[in-house]
C-alpha positions in Angstrom: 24.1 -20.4 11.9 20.9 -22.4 12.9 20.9 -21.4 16.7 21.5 -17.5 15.7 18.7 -17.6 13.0 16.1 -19.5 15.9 17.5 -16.9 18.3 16.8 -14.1 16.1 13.7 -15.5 14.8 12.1 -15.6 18.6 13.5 -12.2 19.6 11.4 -10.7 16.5 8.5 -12.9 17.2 8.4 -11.7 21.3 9.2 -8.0 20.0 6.6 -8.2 18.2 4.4 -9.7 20.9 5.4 -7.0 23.4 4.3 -4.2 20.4 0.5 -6.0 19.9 0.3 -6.2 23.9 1.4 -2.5 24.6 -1.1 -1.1 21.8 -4.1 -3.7 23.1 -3.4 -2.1 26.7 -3.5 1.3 25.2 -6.2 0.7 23.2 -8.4 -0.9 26.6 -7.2 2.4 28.0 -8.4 4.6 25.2 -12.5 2.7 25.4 -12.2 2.2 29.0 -11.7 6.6 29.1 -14.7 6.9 27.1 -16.5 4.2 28.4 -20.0 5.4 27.5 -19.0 6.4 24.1 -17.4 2.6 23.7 -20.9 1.3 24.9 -22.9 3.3 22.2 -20.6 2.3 19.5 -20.5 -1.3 20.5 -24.6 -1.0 20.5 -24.9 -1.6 16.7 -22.5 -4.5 16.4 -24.3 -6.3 19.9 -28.1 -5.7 18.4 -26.5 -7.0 14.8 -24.8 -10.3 16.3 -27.8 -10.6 18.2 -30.7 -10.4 15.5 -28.3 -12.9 13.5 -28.1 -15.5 16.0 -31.5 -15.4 16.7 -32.5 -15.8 13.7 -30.0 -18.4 12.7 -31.4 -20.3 15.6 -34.9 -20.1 14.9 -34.4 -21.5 10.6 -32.1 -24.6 12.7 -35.2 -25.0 14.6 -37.4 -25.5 12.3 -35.2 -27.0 10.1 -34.4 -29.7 12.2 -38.0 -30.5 12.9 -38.9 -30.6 9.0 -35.9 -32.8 8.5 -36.9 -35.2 11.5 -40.3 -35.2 9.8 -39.6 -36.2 6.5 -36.9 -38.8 7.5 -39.8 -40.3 9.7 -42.4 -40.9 6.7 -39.2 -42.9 5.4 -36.8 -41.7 2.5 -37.7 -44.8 0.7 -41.3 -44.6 1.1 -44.1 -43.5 -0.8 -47.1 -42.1 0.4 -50.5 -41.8 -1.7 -53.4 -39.9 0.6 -57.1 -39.5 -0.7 -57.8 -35.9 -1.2 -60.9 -35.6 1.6 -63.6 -33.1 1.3 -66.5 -32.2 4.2 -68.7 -31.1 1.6 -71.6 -33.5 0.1 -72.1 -32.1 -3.1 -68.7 -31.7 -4.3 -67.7 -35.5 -2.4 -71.0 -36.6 -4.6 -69.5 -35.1 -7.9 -66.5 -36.4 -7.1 -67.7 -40.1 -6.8 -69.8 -39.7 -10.1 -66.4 -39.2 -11.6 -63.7 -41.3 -9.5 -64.5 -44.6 -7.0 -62.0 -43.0 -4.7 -59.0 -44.9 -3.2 -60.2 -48.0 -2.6 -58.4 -51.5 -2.6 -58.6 -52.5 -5.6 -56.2 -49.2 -6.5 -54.3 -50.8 -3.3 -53.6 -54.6 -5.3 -53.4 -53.1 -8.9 -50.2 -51.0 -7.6 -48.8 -53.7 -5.8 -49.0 -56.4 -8.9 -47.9 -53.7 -11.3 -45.4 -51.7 -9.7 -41.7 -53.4 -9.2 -39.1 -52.9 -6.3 -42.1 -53.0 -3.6 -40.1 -54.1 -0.2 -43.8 -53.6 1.8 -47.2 -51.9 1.7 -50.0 -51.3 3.3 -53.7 -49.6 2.6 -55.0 -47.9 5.1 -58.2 -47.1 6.9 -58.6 -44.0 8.8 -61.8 -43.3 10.8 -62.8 -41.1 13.7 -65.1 -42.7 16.3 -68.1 -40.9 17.2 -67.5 -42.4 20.8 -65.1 -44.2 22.3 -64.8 -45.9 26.0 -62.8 -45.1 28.2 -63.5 -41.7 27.8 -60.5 -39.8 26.0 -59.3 -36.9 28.2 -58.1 -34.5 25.6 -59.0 -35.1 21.5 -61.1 -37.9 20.2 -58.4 -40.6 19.2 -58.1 -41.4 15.3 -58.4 -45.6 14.2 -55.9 -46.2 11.8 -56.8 -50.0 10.1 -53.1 -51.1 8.8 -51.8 -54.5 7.8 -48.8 -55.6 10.3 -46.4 -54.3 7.7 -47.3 -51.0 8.4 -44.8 -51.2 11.7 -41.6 -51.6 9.4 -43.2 -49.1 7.0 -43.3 -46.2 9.5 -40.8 -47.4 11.6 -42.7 -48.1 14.8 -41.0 -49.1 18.2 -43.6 -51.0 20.5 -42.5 -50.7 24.3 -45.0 -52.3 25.5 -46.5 -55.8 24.6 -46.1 -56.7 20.6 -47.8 -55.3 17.2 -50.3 -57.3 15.8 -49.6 -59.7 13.2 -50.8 -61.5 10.0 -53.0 -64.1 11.7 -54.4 -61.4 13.8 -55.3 -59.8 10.2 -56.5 -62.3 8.4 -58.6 -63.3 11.3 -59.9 -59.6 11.9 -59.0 -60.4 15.5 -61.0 -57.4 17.9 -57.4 -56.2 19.1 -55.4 -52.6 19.0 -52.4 -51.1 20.1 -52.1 -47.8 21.0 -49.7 -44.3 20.3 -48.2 -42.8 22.8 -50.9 -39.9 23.1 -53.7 -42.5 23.0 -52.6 -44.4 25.9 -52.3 -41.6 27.8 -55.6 -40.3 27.0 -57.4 -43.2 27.7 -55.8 -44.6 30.5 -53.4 -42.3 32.3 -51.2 -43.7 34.4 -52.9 -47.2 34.5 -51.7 -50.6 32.8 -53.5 -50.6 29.6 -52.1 -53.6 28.3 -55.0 -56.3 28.3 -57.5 -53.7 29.1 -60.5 -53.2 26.5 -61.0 -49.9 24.5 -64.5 -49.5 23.2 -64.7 -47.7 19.8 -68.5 -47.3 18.3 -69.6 -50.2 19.6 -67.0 -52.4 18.9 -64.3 -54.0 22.0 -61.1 -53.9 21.1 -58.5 -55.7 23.5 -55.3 -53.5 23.9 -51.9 -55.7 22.9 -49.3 -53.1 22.4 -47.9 -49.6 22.9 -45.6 -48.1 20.6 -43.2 -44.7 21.8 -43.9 -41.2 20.6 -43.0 -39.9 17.0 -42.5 -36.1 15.9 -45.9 -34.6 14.5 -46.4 -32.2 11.8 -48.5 -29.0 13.3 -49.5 -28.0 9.9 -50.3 -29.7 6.6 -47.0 -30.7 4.4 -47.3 -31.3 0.5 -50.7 -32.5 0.8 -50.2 -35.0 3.7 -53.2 -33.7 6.6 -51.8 -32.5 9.6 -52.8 -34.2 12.4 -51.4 -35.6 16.0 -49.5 -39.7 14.9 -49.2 -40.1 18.6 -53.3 -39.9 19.0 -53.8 -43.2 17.2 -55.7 -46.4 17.6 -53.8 -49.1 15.2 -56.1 -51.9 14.4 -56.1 -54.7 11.7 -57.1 -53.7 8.8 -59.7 -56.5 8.4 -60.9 -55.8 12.1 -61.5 -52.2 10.9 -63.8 -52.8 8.1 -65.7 -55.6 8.8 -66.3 -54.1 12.8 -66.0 -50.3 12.4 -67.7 -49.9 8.6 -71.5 -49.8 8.6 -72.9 -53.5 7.1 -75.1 -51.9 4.8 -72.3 -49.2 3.7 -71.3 -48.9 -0.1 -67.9 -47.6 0.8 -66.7 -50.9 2.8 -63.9 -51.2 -0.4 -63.2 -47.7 0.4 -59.9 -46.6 1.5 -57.8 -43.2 2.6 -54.2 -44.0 2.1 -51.7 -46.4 1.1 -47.9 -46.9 2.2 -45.7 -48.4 -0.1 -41.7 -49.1 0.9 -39.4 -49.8 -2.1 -36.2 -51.3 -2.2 -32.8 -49.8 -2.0 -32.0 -48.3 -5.7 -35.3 -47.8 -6.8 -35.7 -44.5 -8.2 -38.5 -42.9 -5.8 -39.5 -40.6 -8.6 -40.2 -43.6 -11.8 -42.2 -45.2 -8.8 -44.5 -42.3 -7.9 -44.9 -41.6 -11.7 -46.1 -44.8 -12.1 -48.2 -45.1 -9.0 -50.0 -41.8 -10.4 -50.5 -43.2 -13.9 -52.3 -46.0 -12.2 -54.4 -44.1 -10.3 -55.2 -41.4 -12.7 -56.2 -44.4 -15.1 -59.0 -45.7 -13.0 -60.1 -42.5 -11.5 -60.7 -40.9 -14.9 -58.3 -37.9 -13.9 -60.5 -36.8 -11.0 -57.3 -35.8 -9.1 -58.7 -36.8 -6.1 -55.3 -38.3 -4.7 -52.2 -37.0 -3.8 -48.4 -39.0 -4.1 -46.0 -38.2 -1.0 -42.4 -39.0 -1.6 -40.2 -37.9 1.0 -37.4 -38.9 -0.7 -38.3 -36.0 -2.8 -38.8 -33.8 -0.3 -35.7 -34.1 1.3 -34.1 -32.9 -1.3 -36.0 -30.0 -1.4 -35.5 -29.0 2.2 -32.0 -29.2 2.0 -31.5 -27.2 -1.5 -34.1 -24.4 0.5 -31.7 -24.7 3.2 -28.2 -23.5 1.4 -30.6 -21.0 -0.1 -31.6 -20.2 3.4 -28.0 -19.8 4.8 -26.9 -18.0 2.0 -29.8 -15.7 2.7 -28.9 -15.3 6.5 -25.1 -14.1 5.6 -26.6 -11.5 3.4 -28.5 -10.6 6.2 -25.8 -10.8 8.4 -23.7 -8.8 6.2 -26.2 -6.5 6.0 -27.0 -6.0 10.1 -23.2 -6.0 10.4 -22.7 -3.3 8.0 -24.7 -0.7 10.6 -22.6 -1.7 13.1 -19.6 -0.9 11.4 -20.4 2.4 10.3 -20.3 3.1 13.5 -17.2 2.2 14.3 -15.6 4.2 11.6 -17.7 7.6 12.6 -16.2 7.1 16.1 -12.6 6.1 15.0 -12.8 8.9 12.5 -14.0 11.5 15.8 -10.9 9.9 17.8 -8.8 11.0 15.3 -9.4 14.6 15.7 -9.3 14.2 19.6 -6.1 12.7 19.6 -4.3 14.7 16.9 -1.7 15.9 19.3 -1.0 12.5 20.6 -0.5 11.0 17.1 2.2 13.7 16.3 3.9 13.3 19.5 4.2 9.9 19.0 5.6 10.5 15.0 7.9 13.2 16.5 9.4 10.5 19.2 9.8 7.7 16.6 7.0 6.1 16.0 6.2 4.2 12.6 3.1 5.0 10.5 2.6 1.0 10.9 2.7 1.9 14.7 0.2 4.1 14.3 -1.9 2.2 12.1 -1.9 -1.0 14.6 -2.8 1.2 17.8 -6.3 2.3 15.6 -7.0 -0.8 13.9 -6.5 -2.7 17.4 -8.8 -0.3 19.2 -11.2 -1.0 16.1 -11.2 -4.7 16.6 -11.6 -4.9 20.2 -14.5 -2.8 19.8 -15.7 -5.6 17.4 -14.9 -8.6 19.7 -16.3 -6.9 22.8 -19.4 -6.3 20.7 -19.4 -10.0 19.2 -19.0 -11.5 22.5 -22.0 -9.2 24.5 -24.3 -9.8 20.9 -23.4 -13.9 20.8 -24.2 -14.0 24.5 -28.0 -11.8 24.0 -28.6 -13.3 20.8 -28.7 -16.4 23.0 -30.6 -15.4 25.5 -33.2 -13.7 22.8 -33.4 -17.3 21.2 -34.6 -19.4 24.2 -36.6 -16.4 25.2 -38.9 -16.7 21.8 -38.4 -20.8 22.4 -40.5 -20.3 25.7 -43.0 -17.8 24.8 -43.6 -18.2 21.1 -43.2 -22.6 21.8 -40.5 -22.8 18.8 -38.2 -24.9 18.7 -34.7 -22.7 18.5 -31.3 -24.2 18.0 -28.2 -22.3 18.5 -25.7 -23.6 15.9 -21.7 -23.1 16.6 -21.6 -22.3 12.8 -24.7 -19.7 13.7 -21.9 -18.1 16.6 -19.0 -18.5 14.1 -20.3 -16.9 11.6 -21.6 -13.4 13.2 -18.5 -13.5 15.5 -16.0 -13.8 12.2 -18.4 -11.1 10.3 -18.1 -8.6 13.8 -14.5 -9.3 13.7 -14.4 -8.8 10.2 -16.3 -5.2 10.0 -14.0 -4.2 12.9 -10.8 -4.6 10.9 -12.4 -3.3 7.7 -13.7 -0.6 8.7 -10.8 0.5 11.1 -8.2 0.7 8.7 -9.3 3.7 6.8 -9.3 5.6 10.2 -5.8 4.0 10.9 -4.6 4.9 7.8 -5.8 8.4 8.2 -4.1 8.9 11.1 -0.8 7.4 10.1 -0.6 9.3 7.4 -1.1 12.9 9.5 2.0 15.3 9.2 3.9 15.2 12.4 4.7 19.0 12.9 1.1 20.0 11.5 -0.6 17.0 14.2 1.7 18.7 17.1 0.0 22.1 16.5 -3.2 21.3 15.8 -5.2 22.5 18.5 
């Protein structure tokens, strides 16, 4: 009984093969008559798929690069930058309120907050001249402690970081980001070579590689180029860079702090910004990164983001689809005769509804494919003259292929139905 039901099991299945096959070559038949027609209604589906891919590729873009970003400043970091303003006046008021960041701030939080793994103040100056002469922007000195390297996850690739003899002994040495050695020395050796900041010599010891950069500012943290840096002791920055007479020598602009595994990032910050607002009298001139914090952020935005896009991809869809139905719905009426000659020699309303909705769906999948394939072309075309970054996702291509597919077959059975549905003897008159 086994070997009949197989048998009878896989002459239905290629039967039913042969019937999808004949009604896709009629179908191809049918769009390849009207070919322009096919083309026009195929237009809103392609421009729809398209406008979603692009789209889709444009928020992975940029979503990758603010992820990279904030896994960079460290997930188990915290950040706390001096709120800076160009102004006298106001930076006067301030300072009759609040000290500013200074290091005393820097050794408070360290002896009162617990979990630290590392830290680090920071001293951030730009020169007013520096030798050799930089050939694109002024290079930023950033004074660090050597834990600053584990801190923001630094790779030197050529010579060695400084270390804490070299800090405690302010020892007149740098290394160099990957813009920096560039601008100062090209394609030379810079290694052992002398960089003259002020009028301090610094001896170069180290490059480290390139790291992402943000192009514009990110909860509170300044925008600026991290490949364009000097690193220098801290101790080698103030007591060579800062003035001798200067009142601001204590004076800092940031501090790094790296907490261990399981410390919650957000008791840490809340207590970090107790400290602060305690001995700068609430002056709120400080701000408390925690990228930790704002990961989580970026990846609730982005399921509100994709959500968002599939509404939108719904939406661009829906156009297309409307189309489809108009011109299904016109086909109808030319082919009246055909449908009732086909009821009157045998044929099935199920017949006649597969033959539409077939006709419907390669439409769709023609469209899909020809929108997939520009929406691609449209992405890396606003990658090289807009500079974006654009990523085009498989999920991105899944999804406005499926949705194509999907407004094809829903909006091609009505049609189908219709025409199944037509009275045989009524379709074979109609003229």
């Amino acid at each position: 009984m086994m070997p009949v039901r197989e048998a009878r099991l896989r002459a239905r299945a290629v039967l039913v093969y042969q019937q999808w096959l004949r009604d896709a070559q009629l179908g191809l038949q049918n769009l390849t008559v009207h070919g322009l027609r096919s083309l026009l209604t195929m237009l809103g589906m392609i421009f729809g798929v398209a406008a979603v891919v692009a789209m889709l590729s444009i928020g992975a873009g940029a979503r990758e690069k603010v992820m990279a970003l904030i896994e960079q400043m460290g997930v188990h970091n915290l950040i706390v930058e001096a709120k800076e303003t160009t102004e006298y006046q106001a930076h006067a008021k301030m300072r009759r309120i609040s000290p500013g960041l200074t290091l005393e701030d820097y050794r408070v939080i360290r002896d009162d907050l617990a979990g630290i793994n590392a830290s680090t103040p920071r001293k951030r100056m730009t020169p007013s001249k520096i030798i050799p002469r930089s050939q694109q922007d002024m290079p930023v000195v950033y004074g660090v402690t050597p834990e600053y390297e584990q801190i923001a996850g630094l790779h030197v690739v050529e010579g060695r970081f400084f270390d804490q003899q070299d800090e405690d002994r302010g020892a007149p040495i740098c290394v160099l980001g990957g813009a920096a050695r560039w601008n100062l020395f090209g394609a030379a050796e810079p290694l052992g070579q002398y960089v003259k900041v002020n009028e301090q010599w610094f001896r170069v010891i180290g490059v480290v590689s390139p790291q992402l950069s943000a192009d514009t500012e990110a909860a509170e943290a300044p925008a600026m180029d991290v490949n364009n840096v000097i690193y220098t002791p801290l101790n080698s920055a103030l007591l060579r860079l800062e003035d001798s007479y200067s009142d601001v020598r204590d004076e800092i602009d940031g501090i790094y702090l790296n907490m261990r595994d399981g410390v919650d990032m957000a008791s840490a910050a809340n207590v970090v910004r107790a400290v602060l607002d305690s001995s700068h009298h609430g002056a709120d001139d400080f701000s408390i990164v925690v990228p930790a914090e704002l990961l989580a952020e970026q990846r609730k935005t982005e399921r509100l983001f994709n959500a968002v896009m599939v509404a939108i991809a719904s939406i661009s869809l829906l156009v297309g689809g409307i189309g489809i139905m108009n011109i299904m719905l016109a086909s109808i009426l030319e082919r009246t005769r055909e449908i009732g000659l086909r009821r009157a020699v045998g044929a099935r309303q199920s017949d006649i509804v597969r033959q539409f909705v077939v006709e419907s769906t390669m439409i769709s999948v023609a469209g899909g494919t020809i929108g997939v394939v520009l929406g691609f072309f449209i992405s890396r075309l606003i990658a090289w003259l807009a500079g974006w970054s654009t990523i085009v996702t498989p999920g991105s291509v899944a999804l406005a292929f499926l949705v194509s597919i999907s407004v094809g077959l829903i909006f091609g059975i009505y049609p189908a139905t219709k025409a199944a549905r037509l009275d045989p003897v009524e379709a074979i008159r109609y003229e």
